[in-house]
Steps between C-alpha positions, in 0.01 A plus 500: 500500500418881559298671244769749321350828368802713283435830557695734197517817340700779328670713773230724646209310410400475893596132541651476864190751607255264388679211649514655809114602438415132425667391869331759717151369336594239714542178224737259655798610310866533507722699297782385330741751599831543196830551581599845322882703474330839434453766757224513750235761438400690729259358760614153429696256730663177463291218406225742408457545174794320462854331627771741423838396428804541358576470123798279584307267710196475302766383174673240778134374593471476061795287529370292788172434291263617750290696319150350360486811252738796467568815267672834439319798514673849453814382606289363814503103574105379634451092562289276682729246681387149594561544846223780485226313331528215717443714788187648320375173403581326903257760589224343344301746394418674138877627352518845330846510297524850329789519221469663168348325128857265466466429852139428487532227141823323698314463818180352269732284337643327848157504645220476225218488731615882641242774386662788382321848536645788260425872655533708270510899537237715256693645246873573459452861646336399812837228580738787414343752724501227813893394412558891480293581844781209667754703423736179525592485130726691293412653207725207302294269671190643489583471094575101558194437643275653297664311162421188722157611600379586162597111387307351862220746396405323172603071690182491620357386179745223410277282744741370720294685836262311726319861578592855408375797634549910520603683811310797455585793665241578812409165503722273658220331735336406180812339350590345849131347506521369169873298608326412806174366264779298281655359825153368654402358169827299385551322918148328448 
């Protein structure tokens, strides 16, 4: 089977940059792309970061069962579904799933030999001003997330984290080099 690496962090901890980072190094790789009911950003497109849908579909395809892993977020619905990953994994090459921390211990629990990579952003300041510099979010939400960043900000220490590392500002190559590094070492 494919070597999975779980890619996860708090909202604005640079996760889908260094994913993309990590491809364009040119590692065999193939992103696990999640199937999402919030509103595309700007500069995004279908498929890219993710599948957007409706919230009504994405509950039928709950019903259906054809989700791997799924959650609520902000009112927002995000989900891997099987029919996804086993185009990721046909591929043959290295699988990058991105999710967030439940995401990332449900995926380890249906595939224990996945690696799971925690990015994590500096401090709490430093994730606020990159939600805030979006400007996607609400001020309610913006209030959301950070309650549930300030809990992911101390889970690191509970052990339950292959690798965890900081996405310092200005250095992005360096945090992209070090997933890269991870990568190379766990496919031998």
């Amino acid at each position: 089977m494919n070597k999975i690496f779980v890619i996860f962090g708090v909202s604005g901890s640079g996760q889908d940059t260094v994913i993309e980072g990590v491809i364009v190094k040119g590692l065999k790789a193939v992103r696990v792309i999640t199937t999402a009911t919030r509103k595309m950003r700007p500069r995004e497109r279908l498929g890219q970061p993710y599948y957007f849908i409706s919230k009504k579909k994405f509950r039928g395809m709950i019903l259906a069962n054809r989700f791997i892993e799924w959650d609520l977020h902000y009112g927002d619905y995000y989900g891997c579904t099987y029919h996804e990953f086993e185009r990721a994994r046909k591929t043959g090459k290295i699988i990058l799933w991105k999710t967030d921390i439940k995401g990332a211990l449900t995926i380890k629990r249906k595939f224990p030999e996945a690696i799971t990579i925690y990015i994590k952003p500096p401090s709490l300041q430093v994730t606020l001003a990159r939600i805030r510099n979006r400007k996607t979010d609400s001020a309610e939400i913006i209030k959301k997330r950070l309650v549930d960043i300030k809990a992911y900000l101390k889970s690191e220490n509970d052990g339950k984290f292959d690798y965890v590392l900081v996405n310092y500002d200005g250095r992005l190559r360096e945090t992209v080099d070090k997933v890269a590094t991870i990568i190379r070492k766990n496919i031998i």
